[in-house]
PyMOL commands that place a pseudoatom at each C-alpha (Angstrom):
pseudoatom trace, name=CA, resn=UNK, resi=1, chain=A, elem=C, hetatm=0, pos=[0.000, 0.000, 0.000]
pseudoatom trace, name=CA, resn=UNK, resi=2, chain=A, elem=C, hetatm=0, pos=[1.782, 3.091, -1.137]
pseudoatom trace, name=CA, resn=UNK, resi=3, chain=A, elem=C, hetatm=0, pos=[0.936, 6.553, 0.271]
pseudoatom trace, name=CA, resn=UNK, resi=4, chain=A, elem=C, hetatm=0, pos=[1.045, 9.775, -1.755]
pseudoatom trace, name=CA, resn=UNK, resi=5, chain=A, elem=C, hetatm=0, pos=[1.458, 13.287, -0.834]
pseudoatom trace, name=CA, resn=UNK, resi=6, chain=A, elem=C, hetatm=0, pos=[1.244, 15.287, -3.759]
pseudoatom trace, name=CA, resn=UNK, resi=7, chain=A, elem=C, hetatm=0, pos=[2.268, 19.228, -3.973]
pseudoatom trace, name=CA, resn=UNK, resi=8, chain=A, elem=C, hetatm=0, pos=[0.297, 21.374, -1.938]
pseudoatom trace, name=CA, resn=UNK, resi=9, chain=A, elem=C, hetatm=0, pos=[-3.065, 23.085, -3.110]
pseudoatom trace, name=CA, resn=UNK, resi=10, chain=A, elem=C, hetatm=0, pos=[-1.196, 26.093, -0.807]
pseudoatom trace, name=CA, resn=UNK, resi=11, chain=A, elem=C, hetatm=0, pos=[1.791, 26.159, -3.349]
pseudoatom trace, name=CA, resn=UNK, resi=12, chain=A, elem=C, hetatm=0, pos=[-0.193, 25.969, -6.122]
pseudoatom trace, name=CA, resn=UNK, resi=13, chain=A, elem=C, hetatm=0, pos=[-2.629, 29.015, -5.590]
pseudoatom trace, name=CA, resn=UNK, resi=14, chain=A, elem=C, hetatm=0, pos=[0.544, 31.152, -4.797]
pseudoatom trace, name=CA, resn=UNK, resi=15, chain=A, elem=C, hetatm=0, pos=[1.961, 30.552, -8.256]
pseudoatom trace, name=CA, resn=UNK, resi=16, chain=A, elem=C, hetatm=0, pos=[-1.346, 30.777, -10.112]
pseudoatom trace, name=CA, resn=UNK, resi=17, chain=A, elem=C, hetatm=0, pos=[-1.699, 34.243, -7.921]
pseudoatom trace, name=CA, resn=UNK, resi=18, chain=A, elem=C, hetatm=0, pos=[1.872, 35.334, -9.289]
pseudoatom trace, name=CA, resn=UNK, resi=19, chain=A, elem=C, hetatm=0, pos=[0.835, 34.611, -12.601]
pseudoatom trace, name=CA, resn=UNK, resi=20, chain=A, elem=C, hetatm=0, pos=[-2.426, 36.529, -12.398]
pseudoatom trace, name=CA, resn=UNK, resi=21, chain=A, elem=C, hetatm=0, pos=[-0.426, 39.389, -10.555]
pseudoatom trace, name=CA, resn=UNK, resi=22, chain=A, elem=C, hetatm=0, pos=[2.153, 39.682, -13.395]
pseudoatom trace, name=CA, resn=UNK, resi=23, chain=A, elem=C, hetatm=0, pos=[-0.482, 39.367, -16.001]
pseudoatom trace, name=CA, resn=UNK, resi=24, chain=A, elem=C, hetatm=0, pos=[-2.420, 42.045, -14.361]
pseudoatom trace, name=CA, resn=UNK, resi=25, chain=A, elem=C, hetatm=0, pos=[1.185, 44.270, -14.565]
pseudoatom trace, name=CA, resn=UNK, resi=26, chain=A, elem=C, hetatm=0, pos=[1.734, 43.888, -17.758]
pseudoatom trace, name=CA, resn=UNK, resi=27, chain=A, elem=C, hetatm=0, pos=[-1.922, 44.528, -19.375]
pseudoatom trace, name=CA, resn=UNK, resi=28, chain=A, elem=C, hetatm=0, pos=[-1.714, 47.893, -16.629]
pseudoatom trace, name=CA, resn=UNK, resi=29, chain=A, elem=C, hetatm=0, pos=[1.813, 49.203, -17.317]
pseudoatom trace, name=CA, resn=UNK, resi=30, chain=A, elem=C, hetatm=0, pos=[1.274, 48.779, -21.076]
pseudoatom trace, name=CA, resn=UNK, resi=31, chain=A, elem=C, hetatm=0, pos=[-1.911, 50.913, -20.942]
pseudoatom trace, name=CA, resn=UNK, resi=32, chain=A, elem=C, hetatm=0, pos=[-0.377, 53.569, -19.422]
pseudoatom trace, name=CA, resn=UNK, resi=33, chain=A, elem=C, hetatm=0, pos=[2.678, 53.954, -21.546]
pseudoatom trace, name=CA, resn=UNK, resi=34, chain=A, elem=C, hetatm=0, pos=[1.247, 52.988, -24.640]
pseudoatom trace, name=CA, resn=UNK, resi=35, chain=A, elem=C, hetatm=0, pos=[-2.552, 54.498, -24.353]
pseudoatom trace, name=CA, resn=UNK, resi=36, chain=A, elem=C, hetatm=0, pos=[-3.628, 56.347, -21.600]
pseudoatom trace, name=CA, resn=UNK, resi=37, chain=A, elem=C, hetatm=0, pos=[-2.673, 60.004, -22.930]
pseudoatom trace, name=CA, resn=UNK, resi=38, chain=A, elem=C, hetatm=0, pos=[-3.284, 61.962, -19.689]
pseudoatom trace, name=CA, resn=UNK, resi=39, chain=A, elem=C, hetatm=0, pos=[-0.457, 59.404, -18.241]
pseudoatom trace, name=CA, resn=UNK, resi=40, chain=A, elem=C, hetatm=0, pos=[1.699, 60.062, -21.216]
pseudoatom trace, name=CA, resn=UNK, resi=41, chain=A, elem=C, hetatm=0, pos=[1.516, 63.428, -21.112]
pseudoatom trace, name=CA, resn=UNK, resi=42, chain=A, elem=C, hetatm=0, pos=[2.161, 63.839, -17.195]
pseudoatom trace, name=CA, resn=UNK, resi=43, chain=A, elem=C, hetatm=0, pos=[5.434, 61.595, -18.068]
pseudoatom trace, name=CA, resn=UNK, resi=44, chain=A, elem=C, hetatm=0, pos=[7.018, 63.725, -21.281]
pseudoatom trace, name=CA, resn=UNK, resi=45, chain=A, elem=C, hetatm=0, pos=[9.402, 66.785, -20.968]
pseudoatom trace, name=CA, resn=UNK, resi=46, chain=A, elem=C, hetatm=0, pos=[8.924, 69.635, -22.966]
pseudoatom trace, name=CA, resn=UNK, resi=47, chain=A, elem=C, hetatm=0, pos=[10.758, 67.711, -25.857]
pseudoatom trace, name=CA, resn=UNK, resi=48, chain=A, elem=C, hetatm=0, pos=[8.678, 64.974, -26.202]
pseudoatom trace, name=CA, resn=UNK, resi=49, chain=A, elem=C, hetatm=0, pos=[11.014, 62.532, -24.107]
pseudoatom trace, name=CA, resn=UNK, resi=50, chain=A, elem=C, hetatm=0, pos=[9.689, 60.171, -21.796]
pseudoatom trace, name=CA, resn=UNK, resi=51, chain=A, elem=C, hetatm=0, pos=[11.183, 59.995, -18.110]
pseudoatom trace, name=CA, resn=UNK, resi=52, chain=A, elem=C, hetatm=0, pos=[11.945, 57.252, -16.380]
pseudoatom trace, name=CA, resn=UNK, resi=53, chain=A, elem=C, hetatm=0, pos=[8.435, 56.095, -15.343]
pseudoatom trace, name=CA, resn=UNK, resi=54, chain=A, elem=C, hetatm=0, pos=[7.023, 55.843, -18.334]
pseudoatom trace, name=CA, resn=UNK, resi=55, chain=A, elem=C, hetatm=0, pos=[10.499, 54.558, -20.210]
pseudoatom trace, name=CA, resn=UNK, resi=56, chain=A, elem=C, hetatm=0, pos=[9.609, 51.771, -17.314]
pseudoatom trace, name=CA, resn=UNK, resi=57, chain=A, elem=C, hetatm=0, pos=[5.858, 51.338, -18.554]
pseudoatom trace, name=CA, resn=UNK, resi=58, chain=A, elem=C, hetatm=0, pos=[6.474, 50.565, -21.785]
pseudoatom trace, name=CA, resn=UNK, resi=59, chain=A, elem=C, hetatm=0, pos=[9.625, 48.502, -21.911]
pseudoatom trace, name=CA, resn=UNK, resi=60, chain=A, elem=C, hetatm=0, pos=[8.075, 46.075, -18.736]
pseudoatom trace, name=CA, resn=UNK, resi=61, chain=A, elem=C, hetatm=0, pos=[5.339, 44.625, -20.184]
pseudoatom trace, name=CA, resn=UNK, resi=62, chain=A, elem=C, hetatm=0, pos=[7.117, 41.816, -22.146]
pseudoatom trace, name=CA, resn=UNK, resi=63, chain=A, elem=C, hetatm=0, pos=[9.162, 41.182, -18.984]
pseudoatom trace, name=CA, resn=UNK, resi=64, chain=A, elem=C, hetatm=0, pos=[5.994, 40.882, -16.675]
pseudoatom trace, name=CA, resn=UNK, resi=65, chain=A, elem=C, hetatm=0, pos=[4.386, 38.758, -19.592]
pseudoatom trace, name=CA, resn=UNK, resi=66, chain=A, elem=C, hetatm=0, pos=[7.630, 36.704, -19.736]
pseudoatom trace, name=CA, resn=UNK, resi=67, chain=A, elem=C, hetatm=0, pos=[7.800, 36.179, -15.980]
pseudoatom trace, name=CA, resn=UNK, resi=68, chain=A, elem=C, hetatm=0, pos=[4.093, 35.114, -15.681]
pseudoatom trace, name=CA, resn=UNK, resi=69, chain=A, elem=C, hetatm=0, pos=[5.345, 32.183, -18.465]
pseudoatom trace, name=CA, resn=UNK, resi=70, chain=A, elem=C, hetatm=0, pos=[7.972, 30.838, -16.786]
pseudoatom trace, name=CA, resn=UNK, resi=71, chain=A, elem=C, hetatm=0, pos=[5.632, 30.756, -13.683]
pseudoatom trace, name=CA, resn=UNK, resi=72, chain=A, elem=C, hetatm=0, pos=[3.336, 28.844, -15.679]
pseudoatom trace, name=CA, resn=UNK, resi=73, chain=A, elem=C, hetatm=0, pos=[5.657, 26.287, -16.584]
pseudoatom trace, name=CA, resn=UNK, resi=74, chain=A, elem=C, hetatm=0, pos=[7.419, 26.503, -13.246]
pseudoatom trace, name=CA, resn=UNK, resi=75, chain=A, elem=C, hetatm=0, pos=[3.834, 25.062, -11.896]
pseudoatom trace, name=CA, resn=UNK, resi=76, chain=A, elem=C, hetatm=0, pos=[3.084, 22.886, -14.875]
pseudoatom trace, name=CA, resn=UNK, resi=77, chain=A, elem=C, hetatm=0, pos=[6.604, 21.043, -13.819]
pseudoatom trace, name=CA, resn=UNK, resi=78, chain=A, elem=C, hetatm=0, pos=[5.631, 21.513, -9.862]
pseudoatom trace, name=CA, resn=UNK, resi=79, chain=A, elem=C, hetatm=0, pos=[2.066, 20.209, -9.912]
pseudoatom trace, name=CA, resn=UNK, resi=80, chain=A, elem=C, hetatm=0, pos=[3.115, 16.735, -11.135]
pseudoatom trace, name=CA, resn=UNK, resi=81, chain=A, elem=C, hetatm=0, pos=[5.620, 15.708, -7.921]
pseudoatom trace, name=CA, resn=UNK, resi=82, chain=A, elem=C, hetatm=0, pos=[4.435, 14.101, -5.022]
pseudoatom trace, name=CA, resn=UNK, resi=83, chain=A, elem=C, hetatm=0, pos=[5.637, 12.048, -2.293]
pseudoatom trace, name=CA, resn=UNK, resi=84, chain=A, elem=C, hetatm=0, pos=[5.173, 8.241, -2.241]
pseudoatom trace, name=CA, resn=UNK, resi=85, chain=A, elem=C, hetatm=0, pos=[5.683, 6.272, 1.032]
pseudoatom trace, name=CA, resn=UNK, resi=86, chain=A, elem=C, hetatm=0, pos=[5.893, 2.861, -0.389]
pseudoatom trace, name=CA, resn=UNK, resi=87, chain=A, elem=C, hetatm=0, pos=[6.646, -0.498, 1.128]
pseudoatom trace, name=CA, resn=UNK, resi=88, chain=A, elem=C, hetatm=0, pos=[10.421, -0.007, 1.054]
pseudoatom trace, name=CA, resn=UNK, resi=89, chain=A, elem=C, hetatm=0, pos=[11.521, 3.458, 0.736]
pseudoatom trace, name=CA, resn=UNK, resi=90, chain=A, elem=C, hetatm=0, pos=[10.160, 7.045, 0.817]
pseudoatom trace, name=CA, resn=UNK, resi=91, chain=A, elem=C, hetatm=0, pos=[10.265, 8.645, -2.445]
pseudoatom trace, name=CA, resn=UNK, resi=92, chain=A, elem=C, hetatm=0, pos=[10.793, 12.573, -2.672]
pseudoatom trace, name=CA, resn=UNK, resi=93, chain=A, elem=C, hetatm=0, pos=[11.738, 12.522, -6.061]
pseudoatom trace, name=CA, resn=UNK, resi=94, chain=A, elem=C, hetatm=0, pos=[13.331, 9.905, -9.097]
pseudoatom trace, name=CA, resn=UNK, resi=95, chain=A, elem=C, hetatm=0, pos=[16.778, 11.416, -7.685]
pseudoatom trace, name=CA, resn=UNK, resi=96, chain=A, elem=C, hetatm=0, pos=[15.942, 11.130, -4.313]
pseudoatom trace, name=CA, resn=UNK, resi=97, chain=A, elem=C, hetatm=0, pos=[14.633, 7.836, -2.384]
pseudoatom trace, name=CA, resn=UNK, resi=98, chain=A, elem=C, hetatm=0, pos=[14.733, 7.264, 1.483]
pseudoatom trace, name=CA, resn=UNK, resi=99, chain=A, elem=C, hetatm=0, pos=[14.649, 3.527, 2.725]
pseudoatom trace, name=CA, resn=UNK, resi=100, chain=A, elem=C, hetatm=0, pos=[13.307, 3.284, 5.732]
pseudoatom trace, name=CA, resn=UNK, resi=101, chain=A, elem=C, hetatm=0, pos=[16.498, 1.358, 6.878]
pseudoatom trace, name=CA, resn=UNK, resi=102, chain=A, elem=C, hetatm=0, pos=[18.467, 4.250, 6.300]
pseudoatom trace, name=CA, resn=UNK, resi=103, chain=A, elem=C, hetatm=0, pos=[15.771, 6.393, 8.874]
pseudoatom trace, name=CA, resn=UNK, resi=104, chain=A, elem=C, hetatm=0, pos=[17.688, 7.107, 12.150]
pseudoatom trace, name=CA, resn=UNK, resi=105, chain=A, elem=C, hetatm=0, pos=[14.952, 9.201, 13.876]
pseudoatom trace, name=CA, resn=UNK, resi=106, chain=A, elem=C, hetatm=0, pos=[11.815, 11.533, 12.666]
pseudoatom trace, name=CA, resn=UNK, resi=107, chain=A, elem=C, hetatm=0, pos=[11.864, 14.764, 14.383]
pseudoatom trace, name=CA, resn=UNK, resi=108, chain=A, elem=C, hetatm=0, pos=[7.820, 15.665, 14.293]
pseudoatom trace, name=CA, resn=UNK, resi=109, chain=A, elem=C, hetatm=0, pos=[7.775, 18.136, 17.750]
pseudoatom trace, name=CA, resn=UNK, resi=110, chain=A, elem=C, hetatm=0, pos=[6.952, 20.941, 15.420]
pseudoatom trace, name=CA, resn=UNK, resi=111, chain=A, elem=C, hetatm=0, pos=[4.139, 18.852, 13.098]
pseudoatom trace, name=CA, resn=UNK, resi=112, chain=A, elem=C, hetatm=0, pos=[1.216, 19.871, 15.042]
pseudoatom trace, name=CA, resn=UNK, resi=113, chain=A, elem=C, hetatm=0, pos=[2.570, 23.407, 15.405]
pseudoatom trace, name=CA, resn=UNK, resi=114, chain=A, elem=C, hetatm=0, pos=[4.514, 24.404, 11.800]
pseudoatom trace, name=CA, resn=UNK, resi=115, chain=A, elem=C, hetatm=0, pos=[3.237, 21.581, 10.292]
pseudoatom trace, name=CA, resn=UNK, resi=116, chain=A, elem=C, hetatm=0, pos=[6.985, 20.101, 9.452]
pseudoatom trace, name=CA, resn=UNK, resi=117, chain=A, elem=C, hetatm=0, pos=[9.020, 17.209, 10.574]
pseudoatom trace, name=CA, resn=UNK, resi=118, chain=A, elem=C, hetatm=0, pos=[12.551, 16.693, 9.920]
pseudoatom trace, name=CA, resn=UNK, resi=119, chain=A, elem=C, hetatm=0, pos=[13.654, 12.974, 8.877]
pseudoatom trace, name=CA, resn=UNK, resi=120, chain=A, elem=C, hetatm=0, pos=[17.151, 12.236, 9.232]
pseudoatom trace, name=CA, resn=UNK, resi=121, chain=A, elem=C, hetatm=0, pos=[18.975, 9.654, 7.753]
pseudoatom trace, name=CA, resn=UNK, resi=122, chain=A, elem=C, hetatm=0, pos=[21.922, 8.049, 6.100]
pseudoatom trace, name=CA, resn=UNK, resi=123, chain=A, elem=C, hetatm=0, pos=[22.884, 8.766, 2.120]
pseudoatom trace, name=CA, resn=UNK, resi=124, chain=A, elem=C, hetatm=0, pos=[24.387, 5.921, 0.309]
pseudoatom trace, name=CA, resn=UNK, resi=125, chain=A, elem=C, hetatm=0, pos=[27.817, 7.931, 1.138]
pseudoatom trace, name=CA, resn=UNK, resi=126, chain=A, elem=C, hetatm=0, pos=[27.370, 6.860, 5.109]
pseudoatom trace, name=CA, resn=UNK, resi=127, chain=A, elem=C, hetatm=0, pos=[26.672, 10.980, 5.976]
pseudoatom trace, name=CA, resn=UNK, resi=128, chain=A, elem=C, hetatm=0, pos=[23.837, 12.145, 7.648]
pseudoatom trace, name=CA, resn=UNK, resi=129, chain=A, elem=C, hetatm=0, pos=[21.267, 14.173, 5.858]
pseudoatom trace, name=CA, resn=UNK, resi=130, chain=A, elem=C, hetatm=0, pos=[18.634, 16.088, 7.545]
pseudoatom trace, name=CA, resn=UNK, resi=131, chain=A, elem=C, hetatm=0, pos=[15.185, 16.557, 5.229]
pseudoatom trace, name=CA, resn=UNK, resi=132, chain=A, elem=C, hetatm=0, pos=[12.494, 18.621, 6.163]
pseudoatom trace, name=CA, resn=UNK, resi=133, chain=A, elem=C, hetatm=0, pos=[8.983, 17.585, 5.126]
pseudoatom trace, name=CA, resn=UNK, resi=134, chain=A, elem=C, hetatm=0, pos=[6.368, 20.899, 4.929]
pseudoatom trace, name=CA, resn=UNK, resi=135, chain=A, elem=C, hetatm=0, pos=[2.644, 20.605, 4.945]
pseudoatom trace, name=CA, resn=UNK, resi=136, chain=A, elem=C, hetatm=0, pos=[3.124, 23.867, 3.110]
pseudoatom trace, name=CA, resn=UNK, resi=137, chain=A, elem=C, hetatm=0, pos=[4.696, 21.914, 0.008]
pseudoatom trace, name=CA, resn=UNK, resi=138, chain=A, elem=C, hetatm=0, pos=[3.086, 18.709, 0.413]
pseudoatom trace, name=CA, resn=UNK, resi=139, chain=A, elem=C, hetatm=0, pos=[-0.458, 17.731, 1.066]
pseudoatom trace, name=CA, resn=UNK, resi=140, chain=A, elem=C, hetatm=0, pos=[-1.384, 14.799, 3.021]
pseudoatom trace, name=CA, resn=UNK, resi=141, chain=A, elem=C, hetatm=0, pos=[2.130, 14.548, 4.891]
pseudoatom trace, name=CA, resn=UNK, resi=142, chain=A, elem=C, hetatm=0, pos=[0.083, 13.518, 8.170]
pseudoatom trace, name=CA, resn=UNK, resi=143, chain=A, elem=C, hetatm=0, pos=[-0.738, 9.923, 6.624]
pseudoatom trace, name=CA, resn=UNK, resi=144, chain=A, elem=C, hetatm=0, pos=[2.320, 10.265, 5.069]
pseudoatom trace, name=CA, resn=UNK, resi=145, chain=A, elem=C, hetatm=0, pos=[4.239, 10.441, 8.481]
pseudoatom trace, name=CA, resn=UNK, resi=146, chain=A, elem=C, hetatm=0, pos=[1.677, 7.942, 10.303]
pseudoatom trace, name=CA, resn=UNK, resi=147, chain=A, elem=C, hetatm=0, pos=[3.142, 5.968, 7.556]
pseudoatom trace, name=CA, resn=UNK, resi=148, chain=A, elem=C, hetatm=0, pos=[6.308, 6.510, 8.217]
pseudoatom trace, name=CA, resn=UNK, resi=149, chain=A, elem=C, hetatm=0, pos=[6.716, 6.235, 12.045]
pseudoatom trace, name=CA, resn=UNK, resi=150, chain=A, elem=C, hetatm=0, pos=[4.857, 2.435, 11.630]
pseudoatom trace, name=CA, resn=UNK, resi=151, chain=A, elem=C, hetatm=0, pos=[7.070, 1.722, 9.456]
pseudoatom trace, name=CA, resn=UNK, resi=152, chain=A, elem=C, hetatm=0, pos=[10.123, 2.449, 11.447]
pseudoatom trace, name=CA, resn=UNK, resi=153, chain=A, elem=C, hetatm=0, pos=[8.994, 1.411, 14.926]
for i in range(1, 153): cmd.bond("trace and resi %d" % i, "trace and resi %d" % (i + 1))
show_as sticks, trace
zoom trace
């Protein structure tokens, strides 16, 4: 029976918020230095030149847009990870598997509190390696770490 914890609905509404804030940046700061003439005229010297503010307003737009498509992809990659508490080992990622042979202790004093627990264990080099676990990253770590902790005992 395998146990999964996949990324955290909490994770994944901050990055679709990002998105939607620099969306919102770019469609706002492109109006006002491309459209909005009261704005455009506030911003020009007597020349014609623009000043800094509205240099900003126009040239940010494709860097907002830019930045809210790397987010994007950021949580296209994101949203497919998860945590699987197997039989044998705990899997964080393909690069990163925990047996539970390798588990010295679970530190879970701050679980109820923070809603983390540390696992420490041995690498396949013999050094110890702390990992901390976040309710904030992962859903479903409580069944995950009932899991573990039978496991162990």
């Amino acid at each position: 029976m395998a146990i999964e914890a996949p990324v955290s609905k909490y994770k994944k509404n901050n990055l679709r918020i990002f998105i939607i804030l620099c969306i919102v940046a770019a469609v706002w700061f492109g109006y006002d230095g491309y459209f909005s003439k009261k704005f455009i005229e506030k911003h020009q010297d007597v020349q014609g030149n623009p000043d800094s503010t509205l240099a900003f307003n126009r040239k940010s737009p494709p860097y907002f847009i830019g930045a809210a498509v790397l987010l994007g992809v950021y949580l296209f990659v994101v949203s497919r990870k998860k945590i699987i508490a197997d039989e044998n080992e705990l899997i964080i990622s393909d690069k990163e598997r925990i047996s539970y042979d390798s588990i010295q202790k679970i530190n879970k004093t701050n679980f109820e509190s923070k809603g983390s627990f540390i696992i420490t264990y041995k690498n396949k080099d013999g050094t110890e390696v702390n990992r901390k676990l976040s309710d904030r990253t992962y859903d479903n770590l409580t069944a995950v770490l009932e899991y573990l902790v039978e496991k162990i005992s």
